[in-house]
Backbone as a chain_set.jsonl record, in Angstrom:
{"seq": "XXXXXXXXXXXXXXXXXXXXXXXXXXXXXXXXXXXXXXXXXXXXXXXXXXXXXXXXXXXXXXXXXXXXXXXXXXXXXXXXXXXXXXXXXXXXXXXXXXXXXXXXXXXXXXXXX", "coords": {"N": [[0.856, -1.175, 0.0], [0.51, 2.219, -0.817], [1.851, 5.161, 0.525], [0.725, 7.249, 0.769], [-2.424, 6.17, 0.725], [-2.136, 4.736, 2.811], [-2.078, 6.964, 4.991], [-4.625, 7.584, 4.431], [-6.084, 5.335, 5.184], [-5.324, 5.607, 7.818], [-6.445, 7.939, 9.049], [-9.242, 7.348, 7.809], [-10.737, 4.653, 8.774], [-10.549, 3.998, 11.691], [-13.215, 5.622, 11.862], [-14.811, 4.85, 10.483], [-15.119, 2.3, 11.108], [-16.168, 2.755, 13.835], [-18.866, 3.402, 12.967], [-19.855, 0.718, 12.288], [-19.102, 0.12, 9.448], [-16.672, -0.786, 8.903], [-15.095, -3.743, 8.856], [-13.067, -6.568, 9.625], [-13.274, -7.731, 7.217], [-13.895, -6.334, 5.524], [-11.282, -5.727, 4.547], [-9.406, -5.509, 2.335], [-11.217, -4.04, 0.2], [-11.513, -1.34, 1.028], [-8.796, -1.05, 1.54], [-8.15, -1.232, -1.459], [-10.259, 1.338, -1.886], [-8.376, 3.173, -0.573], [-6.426, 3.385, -2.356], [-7.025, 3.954, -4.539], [-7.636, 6.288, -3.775], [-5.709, 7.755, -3.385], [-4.543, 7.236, -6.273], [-6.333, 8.814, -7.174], [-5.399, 11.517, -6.05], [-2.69, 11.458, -6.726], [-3.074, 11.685, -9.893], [-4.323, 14.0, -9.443], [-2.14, 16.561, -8.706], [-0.656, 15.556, -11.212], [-2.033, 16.859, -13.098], [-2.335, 19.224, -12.227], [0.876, 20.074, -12.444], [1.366, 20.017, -15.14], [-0.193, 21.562, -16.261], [1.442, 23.665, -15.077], [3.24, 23.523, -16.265], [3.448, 23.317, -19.156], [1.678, 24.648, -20.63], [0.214, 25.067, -23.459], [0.201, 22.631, -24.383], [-1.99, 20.478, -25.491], [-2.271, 18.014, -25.8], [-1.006, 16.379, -23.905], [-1.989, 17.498, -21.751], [-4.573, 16.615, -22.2], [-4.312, 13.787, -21.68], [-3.667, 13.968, -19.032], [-5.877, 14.71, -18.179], [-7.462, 13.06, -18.816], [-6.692, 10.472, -16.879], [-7.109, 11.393, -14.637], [-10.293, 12.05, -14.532], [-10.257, 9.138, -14.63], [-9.402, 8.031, -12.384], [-10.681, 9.145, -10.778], [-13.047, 7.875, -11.039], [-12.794, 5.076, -10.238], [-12.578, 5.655, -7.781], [-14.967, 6.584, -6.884], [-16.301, 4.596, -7.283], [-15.387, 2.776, -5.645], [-15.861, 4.406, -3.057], [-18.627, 4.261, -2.218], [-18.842, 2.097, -1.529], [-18.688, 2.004, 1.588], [-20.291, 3.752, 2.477], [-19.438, 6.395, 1.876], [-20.508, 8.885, 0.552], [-22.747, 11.421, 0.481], [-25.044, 10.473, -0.91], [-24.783, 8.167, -1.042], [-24.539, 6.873, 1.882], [-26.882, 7.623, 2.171], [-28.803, 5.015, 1.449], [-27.413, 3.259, 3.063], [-27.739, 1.377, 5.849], [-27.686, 2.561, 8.644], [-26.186, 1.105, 12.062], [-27.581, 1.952, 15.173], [-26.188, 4.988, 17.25], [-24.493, 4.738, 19.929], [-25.189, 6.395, 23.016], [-23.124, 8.014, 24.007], [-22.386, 9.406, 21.972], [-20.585, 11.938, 20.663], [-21.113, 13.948, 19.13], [-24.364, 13.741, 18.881], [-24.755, 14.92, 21.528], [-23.676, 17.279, 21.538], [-25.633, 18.158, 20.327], [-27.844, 18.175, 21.635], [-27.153, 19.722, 23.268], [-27.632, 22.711, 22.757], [-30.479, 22.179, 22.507], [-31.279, 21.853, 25.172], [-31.245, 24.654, 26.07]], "CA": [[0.0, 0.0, 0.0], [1.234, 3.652, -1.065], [1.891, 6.05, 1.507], [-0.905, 7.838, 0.573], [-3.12, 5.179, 0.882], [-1.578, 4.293, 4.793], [-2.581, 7.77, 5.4], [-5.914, 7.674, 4.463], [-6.509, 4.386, 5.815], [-5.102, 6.172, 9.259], [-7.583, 8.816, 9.146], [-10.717, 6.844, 7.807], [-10.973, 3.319, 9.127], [-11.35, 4.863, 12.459], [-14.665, 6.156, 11.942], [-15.468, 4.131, 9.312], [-15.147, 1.194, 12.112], [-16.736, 3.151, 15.071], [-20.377, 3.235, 12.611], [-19.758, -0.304, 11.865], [-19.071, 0.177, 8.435], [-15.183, -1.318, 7.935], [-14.544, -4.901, 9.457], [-11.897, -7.078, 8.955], [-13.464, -8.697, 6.443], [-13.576, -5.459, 4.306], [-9.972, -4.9, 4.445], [-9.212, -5.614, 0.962], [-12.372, -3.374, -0.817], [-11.135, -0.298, 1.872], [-7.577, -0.933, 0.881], [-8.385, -0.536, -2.855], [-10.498, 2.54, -1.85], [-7.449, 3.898, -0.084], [-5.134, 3.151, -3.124], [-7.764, 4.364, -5.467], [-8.066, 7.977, -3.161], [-4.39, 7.871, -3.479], [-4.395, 7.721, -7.492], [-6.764, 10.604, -7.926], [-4.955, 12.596, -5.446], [-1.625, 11.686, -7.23], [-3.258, 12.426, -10.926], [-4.598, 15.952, -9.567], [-0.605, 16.527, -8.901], [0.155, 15.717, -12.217], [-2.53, 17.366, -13.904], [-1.283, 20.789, -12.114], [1.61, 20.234, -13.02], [1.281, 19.721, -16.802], [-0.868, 22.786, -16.683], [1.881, 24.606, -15.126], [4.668, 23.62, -16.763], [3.023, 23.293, -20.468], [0.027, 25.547, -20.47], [-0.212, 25.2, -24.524], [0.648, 21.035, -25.311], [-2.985, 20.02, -25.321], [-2.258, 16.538, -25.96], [-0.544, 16.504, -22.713], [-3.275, 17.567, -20.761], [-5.629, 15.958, -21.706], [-3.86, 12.776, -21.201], [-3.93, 14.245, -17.183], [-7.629, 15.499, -17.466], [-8.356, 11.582, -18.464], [-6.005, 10.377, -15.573], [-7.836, 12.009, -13.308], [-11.407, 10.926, -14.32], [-10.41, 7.244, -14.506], [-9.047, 7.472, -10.948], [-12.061, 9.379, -9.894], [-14.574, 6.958, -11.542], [-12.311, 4.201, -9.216], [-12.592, 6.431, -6.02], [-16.4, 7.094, -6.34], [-17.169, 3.551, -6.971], [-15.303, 2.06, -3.948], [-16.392, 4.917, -1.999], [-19.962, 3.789, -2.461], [-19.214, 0.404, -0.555], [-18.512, 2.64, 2.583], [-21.084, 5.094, 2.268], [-18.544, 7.773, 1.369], [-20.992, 10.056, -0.142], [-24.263, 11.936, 1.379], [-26.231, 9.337, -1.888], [-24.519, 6.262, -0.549], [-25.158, 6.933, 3.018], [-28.827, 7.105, 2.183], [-28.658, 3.642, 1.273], [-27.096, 2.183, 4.571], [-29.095, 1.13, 7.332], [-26.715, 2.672, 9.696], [-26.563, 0.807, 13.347], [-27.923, 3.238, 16.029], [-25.003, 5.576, 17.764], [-24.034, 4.932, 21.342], [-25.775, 7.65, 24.061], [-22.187, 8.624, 24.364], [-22.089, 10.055, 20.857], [-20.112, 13.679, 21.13], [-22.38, 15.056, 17.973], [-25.68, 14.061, 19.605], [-24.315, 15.857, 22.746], [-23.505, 18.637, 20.939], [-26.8, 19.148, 19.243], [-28.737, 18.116, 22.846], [-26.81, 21.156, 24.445], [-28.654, 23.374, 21.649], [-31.842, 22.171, 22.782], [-31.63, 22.658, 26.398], [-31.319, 26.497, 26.21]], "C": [[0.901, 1.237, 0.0], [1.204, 4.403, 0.409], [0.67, 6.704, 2.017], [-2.052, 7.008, 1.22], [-3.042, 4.756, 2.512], [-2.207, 5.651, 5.421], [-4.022, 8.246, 5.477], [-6.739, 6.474, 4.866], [-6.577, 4.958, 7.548], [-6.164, 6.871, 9.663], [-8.953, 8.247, 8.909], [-11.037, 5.664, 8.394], [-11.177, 3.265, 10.623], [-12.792, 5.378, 12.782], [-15.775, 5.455, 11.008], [-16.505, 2.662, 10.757], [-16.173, 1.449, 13.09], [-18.678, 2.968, 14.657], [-20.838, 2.134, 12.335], [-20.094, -0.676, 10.177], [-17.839, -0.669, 7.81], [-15.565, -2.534, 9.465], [-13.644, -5.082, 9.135], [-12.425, -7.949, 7.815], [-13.668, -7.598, 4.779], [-12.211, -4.836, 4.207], [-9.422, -4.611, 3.387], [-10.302, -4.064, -0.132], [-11.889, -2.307, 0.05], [-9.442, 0.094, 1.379], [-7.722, -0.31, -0.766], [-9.013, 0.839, -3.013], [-9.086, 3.183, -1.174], [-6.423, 3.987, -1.129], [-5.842, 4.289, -3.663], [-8.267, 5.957, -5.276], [-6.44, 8.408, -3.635], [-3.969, 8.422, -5.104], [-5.083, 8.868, -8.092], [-5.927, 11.959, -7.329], [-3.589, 12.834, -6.582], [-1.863, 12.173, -9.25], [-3.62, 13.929, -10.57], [-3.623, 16.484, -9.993], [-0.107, 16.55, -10.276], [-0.317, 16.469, -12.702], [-1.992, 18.775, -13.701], [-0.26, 21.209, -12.811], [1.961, 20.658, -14.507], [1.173, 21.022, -17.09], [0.134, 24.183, -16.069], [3.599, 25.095, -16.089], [4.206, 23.457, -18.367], [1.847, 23.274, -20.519], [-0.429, 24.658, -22.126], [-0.201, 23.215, -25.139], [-1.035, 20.111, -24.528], [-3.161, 18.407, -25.323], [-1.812, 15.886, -24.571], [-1.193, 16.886, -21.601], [-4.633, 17.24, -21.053], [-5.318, 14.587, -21.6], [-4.383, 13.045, -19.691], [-5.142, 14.551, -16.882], [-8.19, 13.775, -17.195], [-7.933, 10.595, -17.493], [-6.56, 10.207, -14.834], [-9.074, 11.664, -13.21], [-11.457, 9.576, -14.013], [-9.755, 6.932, -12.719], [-10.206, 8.537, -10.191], [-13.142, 8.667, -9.662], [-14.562, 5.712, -10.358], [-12.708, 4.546, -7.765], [-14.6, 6.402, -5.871], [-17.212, 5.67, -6.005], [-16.696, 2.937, -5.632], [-15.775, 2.896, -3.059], [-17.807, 4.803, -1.333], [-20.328, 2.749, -1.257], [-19.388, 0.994, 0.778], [-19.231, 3.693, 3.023], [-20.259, 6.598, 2.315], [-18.976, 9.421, 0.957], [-22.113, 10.469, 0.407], [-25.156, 10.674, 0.688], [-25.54, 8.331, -0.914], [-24.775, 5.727, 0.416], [-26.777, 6.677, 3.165], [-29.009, 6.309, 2.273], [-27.974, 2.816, 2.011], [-27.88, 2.565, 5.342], [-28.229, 1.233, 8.373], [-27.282, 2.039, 11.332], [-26.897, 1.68, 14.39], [-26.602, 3.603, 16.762], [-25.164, 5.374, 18.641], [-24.583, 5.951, 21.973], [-24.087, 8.213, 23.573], [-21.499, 9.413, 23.079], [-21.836, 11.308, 21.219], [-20.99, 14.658, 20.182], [-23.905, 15.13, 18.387], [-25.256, 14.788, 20.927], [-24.502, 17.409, 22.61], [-24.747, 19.433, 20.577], [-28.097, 19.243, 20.367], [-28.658, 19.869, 23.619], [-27.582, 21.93, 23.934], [-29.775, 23.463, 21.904], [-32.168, 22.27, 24.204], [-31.831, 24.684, 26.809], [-32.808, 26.776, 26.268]], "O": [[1.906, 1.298, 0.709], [0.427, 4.038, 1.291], [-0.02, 6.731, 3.036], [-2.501, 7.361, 2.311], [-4.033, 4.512, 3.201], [-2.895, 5.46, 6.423], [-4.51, 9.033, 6.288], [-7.967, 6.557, 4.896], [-7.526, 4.806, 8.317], [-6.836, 6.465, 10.611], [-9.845, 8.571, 9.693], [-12.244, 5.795, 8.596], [-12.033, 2.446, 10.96], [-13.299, 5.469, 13.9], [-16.999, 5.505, 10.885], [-17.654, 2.349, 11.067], [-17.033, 0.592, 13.295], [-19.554, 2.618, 15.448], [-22.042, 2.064, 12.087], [-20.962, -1.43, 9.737], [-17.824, -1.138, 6.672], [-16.051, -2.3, 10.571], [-13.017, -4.282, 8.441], [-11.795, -8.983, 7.593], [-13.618, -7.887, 3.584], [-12.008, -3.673, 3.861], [-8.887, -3.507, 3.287], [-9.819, -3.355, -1.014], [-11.311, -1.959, -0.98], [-9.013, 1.179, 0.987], [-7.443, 0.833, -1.127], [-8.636, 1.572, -3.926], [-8.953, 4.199, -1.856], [-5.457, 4.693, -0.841], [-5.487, 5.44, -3.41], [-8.92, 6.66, -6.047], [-6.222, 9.457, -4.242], [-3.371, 9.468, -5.355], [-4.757, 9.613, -9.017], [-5.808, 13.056, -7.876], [-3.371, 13.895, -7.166], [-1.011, 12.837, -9.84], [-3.283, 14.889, -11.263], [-3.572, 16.935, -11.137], [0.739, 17.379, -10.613], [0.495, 17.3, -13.109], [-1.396, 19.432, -14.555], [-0.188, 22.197, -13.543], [2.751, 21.539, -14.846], [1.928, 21.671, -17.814], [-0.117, 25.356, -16.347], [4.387, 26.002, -16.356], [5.297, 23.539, -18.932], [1.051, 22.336, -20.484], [-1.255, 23.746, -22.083], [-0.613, 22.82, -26.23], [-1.143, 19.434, -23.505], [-4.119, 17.78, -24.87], [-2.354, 14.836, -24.226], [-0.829, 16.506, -20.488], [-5.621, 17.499, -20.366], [-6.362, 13.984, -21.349], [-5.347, 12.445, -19.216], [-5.589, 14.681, -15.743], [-8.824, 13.267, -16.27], [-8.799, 9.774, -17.191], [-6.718, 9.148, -14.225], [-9.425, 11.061, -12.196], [-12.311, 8.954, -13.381], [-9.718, 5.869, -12.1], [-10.392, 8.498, -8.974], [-13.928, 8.639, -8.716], [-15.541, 5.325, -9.72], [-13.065, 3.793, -6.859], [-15.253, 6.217, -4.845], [-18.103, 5.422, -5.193], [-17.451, 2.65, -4.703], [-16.221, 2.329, -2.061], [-18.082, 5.161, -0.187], [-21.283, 2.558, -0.505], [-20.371, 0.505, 1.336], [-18.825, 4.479, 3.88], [-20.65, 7.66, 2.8], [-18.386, 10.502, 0.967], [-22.614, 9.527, 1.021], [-25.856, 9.952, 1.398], [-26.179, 7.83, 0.012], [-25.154, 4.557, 0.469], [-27.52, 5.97, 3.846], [-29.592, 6.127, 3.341], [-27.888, 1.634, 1.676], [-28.519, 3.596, 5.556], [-27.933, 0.242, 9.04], [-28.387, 2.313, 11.798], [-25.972, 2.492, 14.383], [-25.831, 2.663, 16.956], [-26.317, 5.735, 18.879], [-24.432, 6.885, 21.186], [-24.092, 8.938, 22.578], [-20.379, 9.923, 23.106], [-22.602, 11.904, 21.976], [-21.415, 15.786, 20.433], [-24.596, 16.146, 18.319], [-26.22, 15.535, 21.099], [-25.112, 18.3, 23.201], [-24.961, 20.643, 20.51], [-29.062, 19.996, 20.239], [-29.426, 20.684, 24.131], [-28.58, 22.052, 24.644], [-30.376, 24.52, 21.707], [-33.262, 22.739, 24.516], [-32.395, 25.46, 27.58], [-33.216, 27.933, 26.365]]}, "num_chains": 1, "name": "protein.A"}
């Protein structure tokens, strides 16, 4: 796994876990989303680049524009499995949150006033 990918595993699998969304049995389909966040991040990168270092060689950017869709198209679909997106979320039957949730807390305090 890319760096990238270790880093965004660090940060999401965490919370992913806590809604009971990542097991160990999705480690593999989470991994590929973490690669697959990794390759759009690292086509953005290039595409910048291209565009800053050869504004006018159109052939050359759009190589990086299609880059970048085909590792977006990758990212949106694994992100799907995980409810990644406000749509995808709709479509899980999330398990109920713990009392000790800090966001229902948050939004309780709100309503005592």
């Amino acid at each position: 796994m890319s760096a990238a990918a270790k880093r965004k595993w660090a940060a999401l699998a965490p919370r992913l876990e806590r809604l009971g969304l990542l097991t160990e049995a999705d480690a593999d389909t989470f991994g590929a989303y973490c690669e697959a966040w990794s390759r759009y991040v690292d086509a953005c990168r290039r595409l910048r680049r291209v565009l800053r270092t050869n504004p006018e060689d159109a052939v050359s950017i759009r190589k990086a524009e299609v880059s970048v869709e085909k590792a977006e198209h990758s990212m949106r679909l694994l992100a799907m499995e995980f409810g990644l997106s406000p749509a995808a979320r709709s479509r899980i039957d999330l398990p109920p949150q713990d009392e000790d949730d800090d966001f229902e807390r948050f939004l309780s305090q709100g309503q005592e006033r």
